[in-house]
N, C-alpha and C positions, 0 to 999 in steps of 0.2 A: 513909967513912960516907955522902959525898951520893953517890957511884956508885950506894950499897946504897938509898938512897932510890929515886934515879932508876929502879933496876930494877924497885922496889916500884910506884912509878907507872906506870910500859906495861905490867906485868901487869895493874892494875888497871884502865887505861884497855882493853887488849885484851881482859877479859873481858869490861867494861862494851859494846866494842863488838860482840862477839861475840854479848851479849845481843838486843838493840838491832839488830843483824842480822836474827837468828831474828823477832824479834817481828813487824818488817817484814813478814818473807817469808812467816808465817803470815795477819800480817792481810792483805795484798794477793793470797794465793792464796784465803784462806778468799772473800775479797769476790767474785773470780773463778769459783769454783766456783758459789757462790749464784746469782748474775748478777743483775742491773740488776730492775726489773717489769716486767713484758711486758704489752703493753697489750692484746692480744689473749685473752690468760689472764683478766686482768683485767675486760676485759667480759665474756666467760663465764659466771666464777665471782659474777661480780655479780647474772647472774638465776639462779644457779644454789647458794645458801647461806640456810642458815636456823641462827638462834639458837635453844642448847637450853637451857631455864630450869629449870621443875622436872620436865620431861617429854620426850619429842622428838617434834616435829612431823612429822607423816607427807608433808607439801606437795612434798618430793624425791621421795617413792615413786610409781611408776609400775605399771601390771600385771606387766609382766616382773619389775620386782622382788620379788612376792608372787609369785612362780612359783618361786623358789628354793627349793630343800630345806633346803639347811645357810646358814645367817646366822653371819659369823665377825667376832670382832673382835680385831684387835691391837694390842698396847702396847707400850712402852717399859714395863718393872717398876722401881716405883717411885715414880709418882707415884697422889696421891690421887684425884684427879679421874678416874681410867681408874675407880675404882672405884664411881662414882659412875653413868658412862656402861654402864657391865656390867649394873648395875640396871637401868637403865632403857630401856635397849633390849630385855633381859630382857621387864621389863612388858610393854612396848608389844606385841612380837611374842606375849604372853603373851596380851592383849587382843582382837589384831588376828588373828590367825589359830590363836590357839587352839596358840604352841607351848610345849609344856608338858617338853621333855626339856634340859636343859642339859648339852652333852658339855663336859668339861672336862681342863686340864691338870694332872690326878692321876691317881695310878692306883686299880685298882678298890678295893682295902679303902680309904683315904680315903673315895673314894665313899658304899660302903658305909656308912661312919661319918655321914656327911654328909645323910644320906637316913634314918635311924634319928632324927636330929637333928630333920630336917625333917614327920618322919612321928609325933613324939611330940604326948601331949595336951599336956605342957609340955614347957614350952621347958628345952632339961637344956644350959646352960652352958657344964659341964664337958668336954661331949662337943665343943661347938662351939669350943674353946680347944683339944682335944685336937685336932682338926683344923687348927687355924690354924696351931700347931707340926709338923706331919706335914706341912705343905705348907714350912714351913722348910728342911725339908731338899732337896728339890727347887728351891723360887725363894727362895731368901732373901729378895727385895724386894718381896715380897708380903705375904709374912707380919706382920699387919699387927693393927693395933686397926680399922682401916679396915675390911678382910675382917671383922673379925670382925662389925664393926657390919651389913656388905652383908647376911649369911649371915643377921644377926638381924633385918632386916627383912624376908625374901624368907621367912620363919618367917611371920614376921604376917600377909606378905602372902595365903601359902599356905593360911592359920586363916578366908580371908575369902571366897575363891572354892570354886567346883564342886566336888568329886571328882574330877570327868573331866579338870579345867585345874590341877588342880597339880602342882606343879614338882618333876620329882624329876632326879636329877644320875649322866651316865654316864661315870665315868671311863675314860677310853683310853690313859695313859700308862704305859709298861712298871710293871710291878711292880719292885721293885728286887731280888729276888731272879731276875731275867731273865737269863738271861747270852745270851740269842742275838744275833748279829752285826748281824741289821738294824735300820738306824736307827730313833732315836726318830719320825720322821716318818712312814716306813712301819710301825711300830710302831702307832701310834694309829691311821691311814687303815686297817688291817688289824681292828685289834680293834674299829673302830667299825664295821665295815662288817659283821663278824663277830656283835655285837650288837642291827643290826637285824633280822639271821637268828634269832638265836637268841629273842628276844626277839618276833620280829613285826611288828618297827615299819616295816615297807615305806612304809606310809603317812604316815606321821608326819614333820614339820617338827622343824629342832633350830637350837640358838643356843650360842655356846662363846666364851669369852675366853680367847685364846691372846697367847704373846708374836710377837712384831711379824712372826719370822719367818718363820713356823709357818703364818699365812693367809695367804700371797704365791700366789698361783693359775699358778707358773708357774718353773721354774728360772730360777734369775740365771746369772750367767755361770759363776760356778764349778761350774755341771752339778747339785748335791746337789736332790737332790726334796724338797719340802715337805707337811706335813700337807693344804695346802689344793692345790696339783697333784697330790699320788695322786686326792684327788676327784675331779678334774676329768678326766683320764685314766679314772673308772670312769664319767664320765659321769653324775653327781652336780651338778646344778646349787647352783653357792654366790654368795654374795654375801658380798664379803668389805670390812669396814671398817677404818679402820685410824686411830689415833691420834698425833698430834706436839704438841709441848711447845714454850710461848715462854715466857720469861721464867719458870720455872717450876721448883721443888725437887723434888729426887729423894731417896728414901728410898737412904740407900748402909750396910748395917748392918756394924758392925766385921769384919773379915777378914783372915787375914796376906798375902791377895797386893795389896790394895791400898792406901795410906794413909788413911783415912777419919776426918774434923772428928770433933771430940769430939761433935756434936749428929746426927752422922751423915748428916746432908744435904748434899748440894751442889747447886749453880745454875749447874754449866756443863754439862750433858748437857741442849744444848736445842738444837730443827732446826735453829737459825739460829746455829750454834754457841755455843764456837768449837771444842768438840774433837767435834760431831757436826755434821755439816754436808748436807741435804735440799735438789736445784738445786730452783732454781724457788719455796722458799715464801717469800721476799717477796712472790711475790703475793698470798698467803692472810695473811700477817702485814698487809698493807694492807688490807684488805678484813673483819680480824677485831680486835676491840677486847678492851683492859686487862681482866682479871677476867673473861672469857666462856669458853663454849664454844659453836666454831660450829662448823655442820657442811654439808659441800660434796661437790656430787653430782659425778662429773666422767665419768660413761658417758651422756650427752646424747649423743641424733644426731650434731649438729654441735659436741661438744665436741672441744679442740684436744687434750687430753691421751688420744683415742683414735689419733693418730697422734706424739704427741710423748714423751719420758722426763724428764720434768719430776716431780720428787716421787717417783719411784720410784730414781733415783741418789741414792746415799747413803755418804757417803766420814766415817770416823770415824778419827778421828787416836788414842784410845786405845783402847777398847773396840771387844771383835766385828772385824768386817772390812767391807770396803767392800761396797756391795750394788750392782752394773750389773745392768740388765736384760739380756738377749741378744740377739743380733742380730733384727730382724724382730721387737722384741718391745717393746711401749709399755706406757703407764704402765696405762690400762686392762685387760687383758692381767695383771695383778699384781693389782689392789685397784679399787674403782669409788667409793667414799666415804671423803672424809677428816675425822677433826674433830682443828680445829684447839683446845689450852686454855691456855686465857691466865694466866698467874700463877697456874697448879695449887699446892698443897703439896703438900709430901712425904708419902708416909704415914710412920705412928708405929707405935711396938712397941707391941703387946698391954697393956694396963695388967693 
C-alpha cells in the first residue's frame, strides 16, 4: 500500500512539475517576445497620439493623409469598442471629405439589404436584424446587438444630412454561392475595383471595416495577398488603420471547435497576451491609459516604426497564425495608424 502511495505522489508531483514548467517557459518567452519599452518608440509616440472621446480628432492628419482614396480599418472581431471606432471615423471622414460609400465585409445581397434599410423613410427593424444574422454566418463575432445599434444610428445619422453625403454600403465579399478558386482577398480587391466601373465612382473616396488581416498593405511572410495589397499593387492610394486590445473582452459565440464560458466572453485575446502576443506595444500600453481609446500616428518623417517591425509581428499561440512582415519590409509598409482600447467589452448577441 505505501509503495502504491509513493507512486501516486511523483505522479502527482511530476505533473505538478510538468505544469509549472510550461507556465514558466510561456511567461518568460511571452515577456521576450514583447520586449522591454523602447525609449526611443516612446518619445515618438509621445508627440505623436491623441485621445478619442466621443469623436476622433483630426491633429494626426496631415495632407497626404486626405490624398488617400480608400481609408481601411482593422480589428480583431469581437470586441465592442471596434464598433464604436467604425462609426466614427465613418463620420468624420463623412464630414471631412465628403466620403459617403462604405465598402464592406459582406457580400452584395447583405449590402443590398442594408441600403433598402438605410434608404427607408423608416427605420424597418426587421430588416436591420435580418442583416445582423446574414453577417453571422460569415463573422460570427460581429454579429452583435452592437452592430445592430452602429447600423441604427448611421440611419439617423443619414435622416440628418445632404442627399449627395449619404452613406450607402458596397459589399465586396464573394457571395456564397461563389465557387471560383480565387481568394477571398482578390475576390473583394476584384469586385470593388469592378464597382467603381461599373458604378462611376472614379472619383469618389471610400472607408471599410475589415478584419485585422484584410487591410495589411503588403504580404507577410507567408506570401498570401491581402484585400488592402491588391490595392496598392493597382495603385490605389489607402490608408490603413488598425486596432489592438489591452485588458479587454471578446465576444467568443458557442461553437464545436472551440470551448467557449457560458457568458461567451473571454479576456485573454489581448496584444499583450498571453495567447496573442504584438512586439513592441508596451510602448503604446505606457503611453495609453485604463478605459480609453488612443490613437497613434506612426508614418511621421522621422518616425522609428518606418524602418523598424515593431507592432506589425504578431505571434498567437492559439488562434490564426503568426504574422512576420517580409524581408525589406517595416511596420509602416503594413498599416500607418494604430488605436490602441483599453478595457473595451465584449460585444453581445442581438436582444
Amino acid at each position: 500500500m505505501k509503495k502504491f502511495v509513493n507512486i501516486i505522489k511523483f505522479i502527482f508531483i511530476s505533473i505538478l512539475s510538468i505544469f509549472i514548467l510550461v507556465f514558466i517557459y510561456f511567461f518568460i518567452s511571452n515577456k521576450l517576445f514583447l520586449e522591454s519599452k523602447n525609449e526611443s518608440n516612446l518619445s515618438y509616440l509621445a508627440q505623436n497620439k491623441t485621445d478619442v472621446t466621443d469623436s476622433i480628432d483630426e491633429k494626426l492628419f496631415d495632407n497626404d493623409f486626405y490624398k488617400s482614396k480608400v481609408f481601411l480599418l482593422g480589428e480583431i472581431h469581437g470586441y465592442a469598442d471596434n464598433q464604436k471606432l467604425d462609426k466614427e471615423l465613418l463620420f468624420f471622414l463623412n464630414r471631412k471629405l465628403g466620403v459617403r460609400y462604405y465598402i464592406a465585409e459582406m457580400d452584395s445581397i447583405t449590402a443590398k439589404k442594408i441600403n433598402i434599410f438605410l434608404e427607408d423613410s423608416l427605420k424597418d427593424r426587421q430588416i436591420l436584424k435580418e442583416v445582423v444574422l446574414a453577417i453571422k454566418k460569415r463573422i460570427p463575432q460581429q454579429s452583435s446587438q452592437e452592430l445592430f445599434d452602429k447600423w441604427s444610428e448611421i440611419y439617423d445619422y443619414n435622416q440628418k444630412i445632404a442627399d449627395s453625403l449619404k452613406i450607402k454600403v458596397i459589399g465586396i465579399d464573394k457571395n456564397f454561392d461563389d465557387n471560383s478558386k480565387e481568394s477571398r482577398d482578390l475576390a473583394m480587391a476584384n469586385n470593388f475595383k469592378n464597382t467603381i466601373k461599373k458604378l462611376k465612382l472614379e472619383n469618389e473616396k471610400f472607408y471599410g471595416l475589415f478584419g485585422y488581416y484584410h487591410v495589411l498593405q503588403n504580404a507577410t511572410e507567408n506570401g498570401r495577398g491581402t484585400f488592402a495589397s491588391e490595392l496598392k499593387k493597382s495603385n490605389i492610394k489607402t490608408t490603413s488603420f488598425v486596432s489592438y486590445t489591452i485588458d479587454s473582452e471578446m465576444y467568443m459565440p458557442k461553437n464545436p471547435q472551440f470551448p467557449t464560458p457560458e457568458n461567451e466572453k473571454i479576456d485573454w485575446i489581448n496584444a499583450d497576451g498571453p495567447l496573442q502576443l504584438v512586439k513592441g506595444i508596451n510602448d503604446l500600453k505606457e503611453l495609453s491609459k485604463p478605459n480609453t481609446i488612443t490613437l497613434f500616428k506612426l508614418n511621421s518623417q522621422y518616425s522609428p516604426y518606418n524602418n523598424s517591425k515593431y507592432l506589425i509581428n504578431v505571434k498567437s499561440r492559439i488562434f490564426g497564425e503568426n504574422i512576420v512582415p517580409q524581408n525589406g519590409r517595416f511596420t509602416t509598409d503594413y498599416f500607418q495608424y494604430v488605436f490602441v482600447l483599453r478595457n473595451s467589452q465584449a460585444l453581445t448577441k442581438m436582444k
